[in-house]
N, C-alpha and C positions, 0 to 999 in steps of 0.2 A: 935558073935551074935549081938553087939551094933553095929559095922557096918550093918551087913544084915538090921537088924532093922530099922538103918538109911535110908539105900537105898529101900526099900520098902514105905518108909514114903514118902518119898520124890516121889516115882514113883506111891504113890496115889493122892499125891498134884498135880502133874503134871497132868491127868486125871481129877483132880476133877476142873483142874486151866482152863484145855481146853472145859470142862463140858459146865464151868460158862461164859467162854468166848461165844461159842457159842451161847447158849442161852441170853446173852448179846446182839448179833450182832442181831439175830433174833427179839427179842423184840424191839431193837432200830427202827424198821419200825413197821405200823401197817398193811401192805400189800406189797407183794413183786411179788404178780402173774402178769405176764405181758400180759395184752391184746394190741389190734391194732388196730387201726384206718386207711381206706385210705383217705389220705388230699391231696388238689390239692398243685401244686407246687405254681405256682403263680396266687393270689387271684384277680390280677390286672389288668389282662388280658382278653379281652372279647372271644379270640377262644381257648387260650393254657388250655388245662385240663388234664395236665398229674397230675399223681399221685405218692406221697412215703407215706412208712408206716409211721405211727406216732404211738409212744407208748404210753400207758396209765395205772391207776394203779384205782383199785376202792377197797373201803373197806365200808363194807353193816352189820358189826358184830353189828351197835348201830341204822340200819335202819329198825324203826316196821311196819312203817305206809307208807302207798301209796303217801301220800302227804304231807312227812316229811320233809325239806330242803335237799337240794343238795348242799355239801360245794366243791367250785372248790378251790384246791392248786396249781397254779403255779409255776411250775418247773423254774428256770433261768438257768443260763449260763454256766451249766456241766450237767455231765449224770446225770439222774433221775432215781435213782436203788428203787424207790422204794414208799409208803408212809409215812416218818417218825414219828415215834411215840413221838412228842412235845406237844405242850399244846393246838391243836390244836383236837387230842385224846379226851382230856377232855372235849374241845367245842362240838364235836361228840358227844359223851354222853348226854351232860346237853342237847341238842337240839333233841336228836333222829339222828341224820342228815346222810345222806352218803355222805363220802368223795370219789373225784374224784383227778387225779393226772395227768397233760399231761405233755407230757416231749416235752421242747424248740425244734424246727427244728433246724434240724445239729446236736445237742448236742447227746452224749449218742451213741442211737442206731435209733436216729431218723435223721438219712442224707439223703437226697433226690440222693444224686450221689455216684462213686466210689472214689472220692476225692476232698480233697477239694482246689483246683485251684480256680484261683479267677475268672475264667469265671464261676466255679460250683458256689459260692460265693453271686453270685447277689441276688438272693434270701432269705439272710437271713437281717432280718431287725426288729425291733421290730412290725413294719405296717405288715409286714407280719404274725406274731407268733400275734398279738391278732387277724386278722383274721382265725387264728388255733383255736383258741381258742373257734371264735363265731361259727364254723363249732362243733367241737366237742360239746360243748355245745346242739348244736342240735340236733345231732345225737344223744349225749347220752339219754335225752328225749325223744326221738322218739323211741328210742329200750328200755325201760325203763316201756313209756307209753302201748304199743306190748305184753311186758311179763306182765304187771299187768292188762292187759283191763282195760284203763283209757285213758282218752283223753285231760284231763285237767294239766298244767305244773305244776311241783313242784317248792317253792319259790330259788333260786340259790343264794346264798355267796360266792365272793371272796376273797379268801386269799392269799398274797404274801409277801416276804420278799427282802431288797435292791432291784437288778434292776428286778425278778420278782415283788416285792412290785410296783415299776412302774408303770409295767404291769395290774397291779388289778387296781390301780387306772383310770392307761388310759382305760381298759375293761368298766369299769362304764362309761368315759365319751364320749367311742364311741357309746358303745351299751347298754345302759342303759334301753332297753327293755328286755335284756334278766338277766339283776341281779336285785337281790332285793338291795344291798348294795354292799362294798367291805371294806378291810380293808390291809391297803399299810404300813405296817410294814417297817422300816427305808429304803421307799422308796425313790427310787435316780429320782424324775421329773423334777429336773431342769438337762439340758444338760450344763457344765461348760467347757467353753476351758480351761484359767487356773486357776486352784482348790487352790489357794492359801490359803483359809480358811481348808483345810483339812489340812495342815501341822501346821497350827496355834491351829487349836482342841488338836493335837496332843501331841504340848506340855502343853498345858492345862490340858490336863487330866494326861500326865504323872505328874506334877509336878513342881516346878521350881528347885529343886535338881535334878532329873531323868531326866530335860530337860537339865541344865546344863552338867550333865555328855556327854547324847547324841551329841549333842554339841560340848563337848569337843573329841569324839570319831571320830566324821564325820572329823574332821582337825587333827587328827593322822592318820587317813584312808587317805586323802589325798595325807598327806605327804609321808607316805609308796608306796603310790601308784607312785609316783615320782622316789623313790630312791631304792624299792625291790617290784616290784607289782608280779612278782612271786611268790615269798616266803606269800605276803601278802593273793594272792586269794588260793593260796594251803593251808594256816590256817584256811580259811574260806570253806574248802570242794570246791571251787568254781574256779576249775583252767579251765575249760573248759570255762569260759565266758571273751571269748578274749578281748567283748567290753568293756571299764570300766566306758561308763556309765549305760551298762547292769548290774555290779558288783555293784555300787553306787543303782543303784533303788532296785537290790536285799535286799541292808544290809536296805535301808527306810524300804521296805516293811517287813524286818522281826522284826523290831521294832513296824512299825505299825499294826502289826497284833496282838501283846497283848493286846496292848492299843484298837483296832479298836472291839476286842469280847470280852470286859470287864475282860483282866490279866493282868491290871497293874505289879500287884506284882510282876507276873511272869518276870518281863523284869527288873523292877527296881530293886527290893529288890537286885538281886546278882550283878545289876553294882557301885549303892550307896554304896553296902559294899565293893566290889573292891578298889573304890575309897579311902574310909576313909583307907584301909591298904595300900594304896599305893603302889598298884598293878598297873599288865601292862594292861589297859581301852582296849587295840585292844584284846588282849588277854581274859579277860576276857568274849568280847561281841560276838569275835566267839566261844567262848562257849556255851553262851545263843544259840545264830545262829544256831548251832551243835545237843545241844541238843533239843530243844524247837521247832525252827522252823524246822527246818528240820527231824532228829528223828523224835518227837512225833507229830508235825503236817503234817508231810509227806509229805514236799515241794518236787518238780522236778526241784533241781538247774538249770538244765538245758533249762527249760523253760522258764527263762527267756532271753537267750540268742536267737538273733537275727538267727543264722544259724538253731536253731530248729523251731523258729514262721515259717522258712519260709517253711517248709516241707508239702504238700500238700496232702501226704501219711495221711493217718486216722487210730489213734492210741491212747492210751490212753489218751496220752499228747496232742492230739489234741483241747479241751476246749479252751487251751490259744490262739492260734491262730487263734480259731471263738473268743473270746469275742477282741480281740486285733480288728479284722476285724470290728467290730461293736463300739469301741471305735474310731475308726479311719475314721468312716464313720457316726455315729451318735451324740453321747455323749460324747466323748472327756475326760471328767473327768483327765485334766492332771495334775497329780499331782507335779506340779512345787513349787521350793524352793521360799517361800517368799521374797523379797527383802532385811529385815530385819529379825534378830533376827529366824534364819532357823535352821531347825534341819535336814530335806536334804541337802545331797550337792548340792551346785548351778551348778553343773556341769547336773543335771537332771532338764534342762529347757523347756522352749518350742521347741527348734530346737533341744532336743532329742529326742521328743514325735516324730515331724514331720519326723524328722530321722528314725525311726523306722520305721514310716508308708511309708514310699518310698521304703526303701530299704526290707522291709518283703512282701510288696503289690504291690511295681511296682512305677516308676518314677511318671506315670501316677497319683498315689493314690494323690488328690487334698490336704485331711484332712479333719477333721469331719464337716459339716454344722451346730454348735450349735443353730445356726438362727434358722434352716429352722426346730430342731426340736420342739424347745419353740413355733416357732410360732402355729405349728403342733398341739402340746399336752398345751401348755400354760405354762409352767415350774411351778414357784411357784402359779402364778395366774389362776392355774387348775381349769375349770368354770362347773366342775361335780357338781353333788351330793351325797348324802349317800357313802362321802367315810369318814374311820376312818385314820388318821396320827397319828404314835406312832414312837418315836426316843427314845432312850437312851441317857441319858447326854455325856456321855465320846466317844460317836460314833464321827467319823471326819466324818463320811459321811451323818451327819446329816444336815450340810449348804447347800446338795443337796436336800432337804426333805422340806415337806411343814412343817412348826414348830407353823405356827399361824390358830388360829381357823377363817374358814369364815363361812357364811351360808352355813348349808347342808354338812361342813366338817368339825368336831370336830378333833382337832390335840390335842395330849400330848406326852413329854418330860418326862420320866420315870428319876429320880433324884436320884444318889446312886454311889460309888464311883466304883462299877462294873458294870452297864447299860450301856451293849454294842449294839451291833448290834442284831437288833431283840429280845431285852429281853424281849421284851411281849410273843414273842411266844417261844422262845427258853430258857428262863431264864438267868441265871447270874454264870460265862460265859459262852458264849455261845461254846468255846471249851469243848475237851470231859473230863477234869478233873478239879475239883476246887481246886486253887493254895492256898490251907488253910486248915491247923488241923493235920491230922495224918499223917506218911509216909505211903505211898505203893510203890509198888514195885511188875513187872512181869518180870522172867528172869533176866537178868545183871542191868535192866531201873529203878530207884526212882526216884519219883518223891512224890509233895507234895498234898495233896489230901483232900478233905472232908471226911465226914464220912456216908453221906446219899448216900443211891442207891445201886447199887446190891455189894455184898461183898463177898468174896472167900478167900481161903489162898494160897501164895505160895512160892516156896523157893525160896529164892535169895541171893547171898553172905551168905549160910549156918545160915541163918535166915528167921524166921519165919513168912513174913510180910504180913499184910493185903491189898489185893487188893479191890480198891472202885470205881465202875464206876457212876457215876453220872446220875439220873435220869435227860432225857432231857426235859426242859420246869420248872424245880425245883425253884418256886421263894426262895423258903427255901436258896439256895444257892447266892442268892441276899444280896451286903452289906445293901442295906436297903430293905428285901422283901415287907413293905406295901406298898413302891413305887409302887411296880410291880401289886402287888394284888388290890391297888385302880386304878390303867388303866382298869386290866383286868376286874371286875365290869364295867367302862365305857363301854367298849369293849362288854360286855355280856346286858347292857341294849341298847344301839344302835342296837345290833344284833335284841334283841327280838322285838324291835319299829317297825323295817324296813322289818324283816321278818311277821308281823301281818299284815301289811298294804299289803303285797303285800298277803297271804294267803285270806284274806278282799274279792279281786278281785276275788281269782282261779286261776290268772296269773302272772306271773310277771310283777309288777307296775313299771311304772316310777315316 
């Protein structure tokens, strides 16, 4: 009977475990219905007007009023499944507002061709996606204005984060007839060939124990890599990545991605203690790699290797090889080892980057024009208006970010030893679990958790453990949340300034 009992228990836990989940995934968007847009292919051209679909997401549950704000989200450089339910939710609310959601060309389910070949290819560029932008933007108005009989525009807000955050900001300073403001969340405007300051952040924010370790991991990985690179990429999950400076930028990137969405701890805590016992540091760190990066954050080892960028075929994994496309022809962002004191290996230099772009795009592919895009957009010395800059301290991709206040664009630096990427909108950090407080645990997986957000029970290893998903946009989960909560105040009185003045008119003001 105590077994039966058992197994009944457990096969309600399980039920109740995939209950909660679901309803999890659901709530994690505030809108998932997918509408359509036709958008021209190329905006550039005076005779060519073909069309592809372009997807879009709208969410109307906090819109009362006919002339209430229109908050646009910009989508970046993956599919767009949806409207995410972040802090941006909240702004809806306090504003009445509707949100809008376009998804990037290429990205997702918005491709203009059957593949993407680098003849299909020419067409995606950021010049092109804000001209989607100022298209949709019209169109939405116009069908908007049709269903309410109204003929006067509603005030528009942009909102983006990294390289959409860009994108909001360059939106205001091309066409700043059609926004009232914008607000460029740890956006990347300056175009950097090489990124030397991001590896420098990097160890900044880890530490100078967590740097040193790292540090000391990159030249055991070396050495290994000399004398068993076999056995070394097969530890690391990562035997399919023949190149090994493919293998080197993997193991950067999965360090810098705790550090980069405010989890330090997550990366540090288990190599510094490795270390003090005098454990094996490669060992250890394909662990982390194993479970962190890959498990829970759900990397595609495989994309980073050269023989998958170069696959034309359109597929899940296909993201990396548009935004590689657009790294290698725009912004460059290369994230090269410093000269001194590196925590990448110096084997991932500029003639890897370049490398890459030749052999995944063609002999032909020149490399990115970072000139030609600064001069374009203006990098740091962006000569918009009403735009808001918000970085997190411990972000490396904030020395691509405007950091200093001019006229007409108020910048803040949110200060806290988790302000990552986008903590204003997405909270602290910005992955899906906070690496602090109680354990949980789904299935075989523990991991370390908070204790705010939705909560479930379920069985694992014949215990009882509490599952905690975190609510997205939670400055609660922030090491210091008044950091985060005095921006957002900022953030919430610019909005209401720049939204009255253009409401003032009837139209959108410049």
């Amino acid at each position: 009977m105590k077994k039966l009992a058992a197994a009944i228990s457990i096969a309600i836990l399980a039920v109740a475990s995939a209950s909660a989940l679901r309803h999890m995934r659901e709530t994690s968007y505030l809108s998932k219905e997918e509408h359509w847009i036709n958008q021209t292919i190329d905006h550039f051209s005076p005779y060519d007007r073909t069309q592809f679909a372009q997807r879009y997401y709208e969410y109307l549950h906090e819109f009362h009023s006919p002339d209430a704000p229109i908050f646009l989200i910009i989508c970046g450089e993956s599919s767009c499944n949806g409207i995410s339910n972040d802090y941006l939710g909240v702004l809806a609310k306090k504003f009445g507002a509707a949100v809008v959601s376009l998804e990037h060309r290429y990205y997702g389910k918005s491709y203009p061709f059957g593949s993407f070949s680098m003849d299909n290819l020419r067409y995606l560029s950021s010049k092109q996606a804000l001209f989607d932008l100022a298209v949709f933007r019209q169109y939405y108005q116009e069908s908007l204005n049709a269903k309410l009989n109204k003929s006067t525009h509603n005030p528009w807000f942009v909102f983006g984060i990294s390289y959409a955050g860009a994108l909001s900001a360059w939106f205001r300073l091309k066409f700043p007839h059609l926004t009232c403001g914008s607000l460029a969340s740890s956006a990347l405007v300056l175009a950097v060939y090489n990124f030397t300051k991001f590896d420098q952040q990097v160890g900044e924010s880890a530490g100078p124990e967590c740097k040193a370790v790292l540090q000391e991991i990159t030249n055991l990985v070396e050495q290994r890599l000399e004398s068993n690179q076999k056995e070394l990429k097969k530890l690391f999950n990562a035997s399919k990545l023949s190149n090994d400076g493919d293998f080197l930028y993997f193991l950067a990137d999965a360090a810098v991605t705790a550090i980069q969405y405010g989890d330090p701890d997550e990366l540090c805590n288990p190599l510094t203690e490795a270390k003090k016992a005098g454990e094996d540091l490669v060992e250890a760190y394909a662990k982390y790699v194993k479970e962190y990066y890959i498990d829970y954050i759900g990397v595609d080892v495989e994309a980073y290797g050269q023989q998958q960028l170069k696959r034309a075929k359109i597929s899940d994994s296909s993201s990396a090889r548009l935004w590689w496309f657009q790294v290698c022809t725009e912004v460059a962002y290369f994230r090269v080892a410093p000269a001194n004191d590196s925590i990448r290996s110096s084997k991932v230099d500029t003639r890897y980057y370049l490398d890459l772009c030749k052999k995944v795009f063609g002999n032909n592919m020149p490399g990115p024009d970072v000139n030609a895009t600064n001069l374009y957009y203006g990098g740091k010395d962006i000569a918009g208006s009403k735009i808001i800059f918000t970085n997190g301290s411990q972000d490396p991709w904030r020395h691509a970010s405007k950091q200093t206040s001019s006229r007409g664009m108020p910048a803040y630096i949110i200060k806290c030893h988790n302000c990552g990427h986008g903590a204003d909108m997405r909270g602290c950090p910005q992955s899906r679990l906070v690496p602090k407080g109680m354990l949980c645990g789904l299935g075989s997986r523990i991991w370390s958790c908070s204790s705010t957000a939705i909560s479930l029970v379920s069985f694992s290893h014949s215990k009882v453990l509490p599952v905690v998903f975190r609510v997205s946009g939670d400055a609660k989960n922030c090491a210091s949340p008044d950091a985060v909560n005095k921006v957002r105040r900022d953030i919430i009185t610019h909005i209401y300034q720049w939204l009255s003045e253009c409401q003032f008119s009837g139209v959108s003001a410049m």
